[in-house]
Backbone as XML, in Angstrom:
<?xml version="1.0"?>
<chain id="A" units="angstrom">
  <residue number="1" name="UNK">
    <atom name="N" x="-12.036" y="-6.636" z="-2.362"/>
    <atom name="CA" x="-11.380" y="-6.122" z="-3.541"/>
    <atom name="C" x="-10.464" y="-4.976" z="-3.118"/>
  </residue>
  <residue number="2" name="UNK">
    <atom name="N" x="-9.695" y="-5.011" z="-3.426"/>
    <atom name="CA" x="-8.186" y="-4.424" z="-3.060"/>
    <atom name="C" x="-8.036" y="-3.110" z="-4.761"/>
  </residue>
  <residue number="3" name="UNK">
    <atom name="N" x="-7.642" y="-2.057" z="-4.856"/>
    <atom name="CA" x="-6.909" y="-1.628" z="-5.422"/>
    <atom name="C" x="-5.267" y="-0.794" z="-4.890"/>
  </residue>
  <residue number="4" name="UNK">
    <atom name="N" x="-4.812" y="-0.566" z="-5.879"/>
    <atom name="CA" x="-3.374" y="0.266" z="-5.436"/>
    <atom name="C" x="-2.688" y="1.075" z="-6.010"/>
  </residue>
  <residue number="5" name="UNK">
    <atom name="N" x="-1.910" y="1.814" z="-5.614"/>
    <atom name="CA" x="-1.004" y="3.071" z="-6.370"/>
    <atom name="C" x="-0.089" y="2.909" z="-5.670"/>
  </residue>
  <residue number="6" name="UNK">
    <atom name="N" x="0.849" y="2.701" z="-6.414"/>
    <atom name="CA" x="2.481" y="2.858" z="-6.143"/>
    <atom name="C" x="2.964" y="4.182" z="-6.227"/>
  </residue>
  <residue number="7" name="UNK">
    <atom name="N" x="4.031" y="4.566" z="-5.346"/>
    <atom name="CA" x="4.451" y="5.525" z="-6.152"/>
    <atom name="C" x="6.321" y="5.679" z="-5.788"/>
  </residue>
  <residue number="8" name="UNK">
    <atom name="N" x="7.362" y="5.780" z="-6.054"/>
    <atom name="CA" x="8.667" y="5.323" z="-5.829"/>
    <atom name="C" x="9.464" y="6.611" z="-5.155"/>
  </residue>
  <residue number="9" name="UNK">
    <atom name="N" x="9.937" y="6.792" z="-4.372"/>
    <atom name="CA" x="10.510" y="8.009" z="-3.378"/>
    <atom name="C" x="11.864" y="7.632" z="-3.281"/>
  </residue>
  <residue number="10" name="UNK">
    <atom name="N" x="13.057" y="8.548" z="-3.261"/>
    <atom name="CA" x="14.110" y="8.313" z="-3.336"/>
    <atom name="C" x="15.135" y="9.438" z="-2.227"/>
  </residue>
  <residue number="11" name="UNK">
    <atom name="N" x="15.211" y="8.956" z="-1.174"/>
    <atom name="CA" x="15.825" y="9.947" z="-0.145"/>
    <atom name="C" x="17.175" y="9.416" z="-0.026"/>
  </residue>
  <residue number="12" name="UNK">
    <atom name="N" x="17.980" y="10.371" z="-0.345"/>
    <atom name="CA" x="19.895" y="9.854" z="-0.088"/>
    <atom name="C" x="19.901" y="8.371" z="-0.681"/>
  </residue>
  <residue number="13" name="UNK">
    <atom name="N" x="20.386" y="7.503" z="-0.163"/>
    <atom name="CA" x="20.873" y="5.889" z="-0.278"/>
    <atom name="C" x="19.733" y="5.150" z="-0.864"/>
  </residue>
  <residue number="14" name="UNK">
    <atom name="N" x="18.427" y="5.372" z="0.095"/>
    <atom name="CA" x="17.845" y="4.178" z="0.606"/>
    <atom name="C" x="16.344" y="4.216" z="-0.334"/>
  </residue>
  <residue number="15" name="UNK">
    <atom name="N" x="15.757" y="3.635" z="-1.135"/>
    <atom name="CA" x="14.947" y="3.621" z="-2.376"/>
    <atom name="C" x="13.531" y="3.024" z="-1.898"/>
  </residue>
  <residue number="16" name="UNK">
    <atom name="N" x="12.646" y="3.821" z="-1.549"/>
    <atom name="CA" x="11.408" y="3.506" z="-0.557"/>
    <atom name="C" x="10.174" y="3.601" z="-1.737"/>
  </residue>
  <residue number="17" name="UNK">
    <atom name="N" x="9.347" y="2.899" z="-1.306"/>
    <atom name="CA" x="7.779" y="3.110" z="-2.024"/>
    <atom name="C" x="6.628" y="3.236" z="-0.862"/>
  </residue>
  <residue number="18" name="UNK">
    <atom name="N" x="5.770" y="4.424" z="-1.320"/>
    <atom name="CA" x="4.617" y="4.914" z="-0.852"/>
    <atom name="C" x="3.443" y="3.758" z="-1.425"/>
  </residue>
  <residue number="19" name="UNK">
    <atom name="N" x="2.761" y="3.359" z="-0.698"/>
    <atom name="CA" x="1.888" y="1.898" z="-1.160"/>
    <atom name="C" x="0.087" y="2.616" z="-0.370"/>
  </residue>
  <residue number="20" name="UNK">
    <atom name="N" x="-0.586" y="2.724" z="-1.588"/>
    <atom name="CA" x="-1.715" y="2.768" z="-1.093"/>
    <atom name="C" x="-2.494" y="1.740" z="-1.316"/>
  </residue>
  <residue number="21" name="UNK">
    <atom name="N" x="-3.621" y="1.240" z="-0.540"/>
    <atom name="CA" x="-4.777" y="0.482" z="-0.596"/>
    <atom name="C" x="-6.274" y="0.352" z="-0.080"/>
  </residue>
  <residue number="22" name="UNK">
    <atom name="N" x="-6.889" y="0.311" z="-0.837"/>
    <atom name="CA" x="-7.836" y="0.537" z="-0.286"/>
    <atom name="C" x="-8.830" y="-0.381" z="-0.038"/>
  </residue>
  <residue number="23" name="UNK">
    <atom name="N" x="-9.340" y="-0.525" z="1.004"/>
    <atom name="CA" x="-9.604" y="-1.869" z="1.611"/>
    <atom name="C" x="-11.022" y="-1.897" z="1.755"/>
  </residue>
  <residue number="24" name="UNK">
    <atom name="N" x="-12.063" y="-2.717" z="1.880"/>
    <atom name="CA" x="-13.909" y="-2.881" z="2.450"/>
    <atom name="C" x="-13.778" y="-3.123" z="3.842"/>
  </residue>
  <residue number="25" name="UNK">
    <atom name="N" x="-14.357" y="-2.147" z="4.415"/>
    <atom name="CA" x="-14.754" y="-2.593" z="5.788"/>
    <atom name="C" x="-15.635" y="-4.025" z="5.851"/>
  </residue>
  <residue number="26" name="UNK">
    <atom name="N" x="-15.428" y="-4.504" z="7.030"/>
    <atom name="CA" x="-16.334" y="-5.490" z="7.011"/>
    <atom name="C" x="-17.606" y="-5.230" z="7.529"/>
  </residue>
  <residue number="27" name="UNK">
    <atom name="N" x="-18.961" y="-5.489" z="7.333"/>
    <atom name="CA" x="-19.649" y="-5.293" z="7.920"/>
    <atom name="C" x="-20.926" y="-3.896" z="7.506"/>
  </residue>
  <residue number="28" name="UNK">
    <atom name="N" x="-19.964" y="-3.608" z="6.169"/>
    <atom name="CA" x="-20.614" y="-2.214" z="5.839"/>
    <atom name="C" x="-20.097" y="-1.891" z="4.107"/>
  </residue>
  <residue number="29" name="UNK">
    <atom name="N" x="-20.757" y="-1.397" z="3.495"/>
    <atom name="CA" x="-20.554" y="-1.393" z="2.333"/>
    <atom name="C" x="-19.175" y="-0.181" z="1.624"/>
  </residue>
  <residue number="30" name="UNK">
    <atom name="N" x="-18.708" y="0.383" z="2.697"/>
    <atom name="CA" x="-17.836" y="1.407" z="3.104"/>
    <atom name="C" x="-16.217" y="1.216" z="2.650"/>
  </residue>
  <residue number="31" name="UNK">
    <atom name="N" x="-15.276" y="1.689" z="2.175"/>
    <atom name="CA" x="-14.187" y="1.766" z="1.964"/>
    <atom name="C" x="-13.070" y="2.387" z="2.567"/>
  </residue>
  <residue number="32" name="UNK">
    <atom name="N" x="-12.116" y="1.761" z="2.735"/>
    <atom name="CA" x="-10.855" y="3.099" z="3.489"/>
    <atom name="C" x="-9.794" y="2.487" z="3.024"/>
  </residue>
  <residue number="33" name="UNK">
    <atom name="N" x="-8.831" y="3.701" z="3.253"/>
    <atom name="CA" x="-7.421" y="3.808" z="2.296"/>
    <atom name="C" x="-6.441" y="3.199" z="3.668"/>
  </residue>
  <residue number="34" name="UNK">
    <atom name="N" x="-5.252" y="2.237" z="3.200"/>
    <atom name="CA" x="-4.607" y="2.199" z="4.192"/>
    <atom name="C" x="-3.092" y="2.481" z="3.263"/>
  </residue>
  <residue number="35" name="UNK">
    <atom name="N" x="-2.142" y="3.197" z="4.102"/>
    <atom name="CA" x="-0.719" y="3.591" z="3.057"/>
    <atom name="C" x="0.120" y="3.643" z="3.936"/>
  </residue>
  <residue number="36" name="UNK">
    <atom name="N" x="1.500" y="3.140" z="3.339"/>
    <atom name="CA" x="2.484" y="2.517" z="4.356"/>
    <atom name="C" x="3.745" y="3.370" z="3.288"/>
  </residue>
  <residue number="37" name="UNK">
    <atom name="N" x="5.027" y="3.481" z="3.567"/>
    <atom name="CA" x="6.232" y="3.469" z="3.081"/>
    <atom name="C" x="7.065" y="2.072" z="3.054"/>
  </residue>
  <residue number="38" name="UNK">
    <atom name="N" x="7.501" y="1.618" z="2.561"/>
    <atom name="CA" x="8.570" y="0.774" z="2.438"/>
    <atom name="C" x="8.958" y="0.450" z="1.100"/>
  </residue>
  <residue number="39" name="UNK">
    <atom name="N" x="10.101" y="-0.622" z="1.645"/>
    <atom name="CA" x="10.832" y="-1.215" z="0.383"/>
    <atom name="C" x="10.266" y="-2.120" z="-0.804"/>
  </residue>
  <residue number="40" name="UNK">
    <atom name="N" x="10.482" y="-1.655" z="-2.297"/>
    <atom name="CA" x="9.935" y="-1.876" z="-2.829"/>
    <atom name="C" x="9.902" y="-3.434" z="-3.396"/>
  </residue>
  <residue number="41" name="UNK">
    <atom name="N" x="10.460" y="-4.222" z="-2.916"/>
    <atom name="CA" x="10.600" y="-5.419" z="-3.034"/>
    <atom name="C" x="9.492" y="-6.092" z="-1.890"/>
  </residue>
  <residue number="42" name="UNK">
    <atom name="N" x="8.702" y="-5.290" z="-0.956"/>
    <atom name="CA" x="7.921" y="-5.779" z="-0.171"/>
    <atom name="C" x="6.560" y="-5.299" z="-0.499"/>
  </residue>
  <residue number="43" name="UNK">
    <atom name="N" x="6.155" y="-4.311" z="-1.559"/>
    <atom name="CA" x="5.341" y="-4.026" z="-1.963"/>
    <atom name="C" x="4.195" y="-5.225" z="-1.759"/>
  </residue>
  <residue number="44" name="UNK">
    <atom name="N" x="4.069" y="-6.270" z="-2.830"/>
    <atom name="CA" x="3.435" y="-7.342" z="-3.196"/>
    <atom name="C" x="3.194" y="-8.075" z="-2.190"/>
  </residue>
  <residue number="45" name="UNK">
    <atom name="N" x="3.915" y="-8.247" z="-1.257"/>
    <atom name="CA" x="3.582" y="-8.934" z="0.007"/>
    <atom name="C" x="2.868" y="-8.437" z="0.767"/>
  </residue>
  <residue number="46" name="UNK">
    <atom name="N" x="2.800" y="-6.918" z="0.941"/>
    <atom name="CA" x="1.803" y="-6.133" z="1.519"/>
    <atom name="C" x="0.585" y="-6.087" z="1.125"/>
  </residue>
  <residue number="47" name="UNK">
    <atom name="N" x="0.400" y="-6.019" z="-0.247"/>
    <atom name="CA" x="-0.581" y="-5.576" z="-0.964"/>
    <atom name="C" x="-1.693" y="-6.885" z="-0.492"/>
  </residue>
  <residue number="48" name="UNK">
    <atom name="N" x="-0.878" y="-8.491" z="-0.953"/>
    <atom name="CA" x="-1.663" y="-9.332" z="-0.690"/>
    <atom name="C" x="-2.374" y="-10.009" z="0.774"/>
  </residue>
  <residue number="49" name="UNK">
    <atom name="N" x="-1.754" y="-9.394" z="1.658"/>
    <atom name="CA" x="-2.047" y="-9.148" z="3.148"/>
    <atom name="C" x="-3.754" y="-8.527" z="3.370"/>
  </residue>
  <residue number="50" name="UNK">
    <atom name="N" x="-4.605" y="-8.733" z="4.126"/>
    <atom name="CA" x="-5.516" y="-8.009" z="4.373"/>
    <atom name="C" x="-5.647" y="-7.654" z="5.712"/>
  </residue>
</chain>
């Protein structure tokens, strides 16, 4: 089970998103955050990635 927070950043030109997720270890009942920058049209593709 996956959740996420977007959040939209805007430096000069180029229109980036901060992407958090937080992921289950395997093996352990344990959780961790993984967060990337990019384009927000790649969001969803990331998200559904594990």
């Amino acid at each position: 089970m996956a959740k996420k927070s977007v959040a939209s950043l805007q430096t000069g030109s180029k229109r980036l998103t901060k992407a958090i997720k937080m992921v289950k270890k395997e093996g352990s009942n344990s959780y961790s955050f993984v967060e990337t920058i990019i384009n927000p049209e790649q969001v969803n593709d990331w998200m559904s990635k594990q």
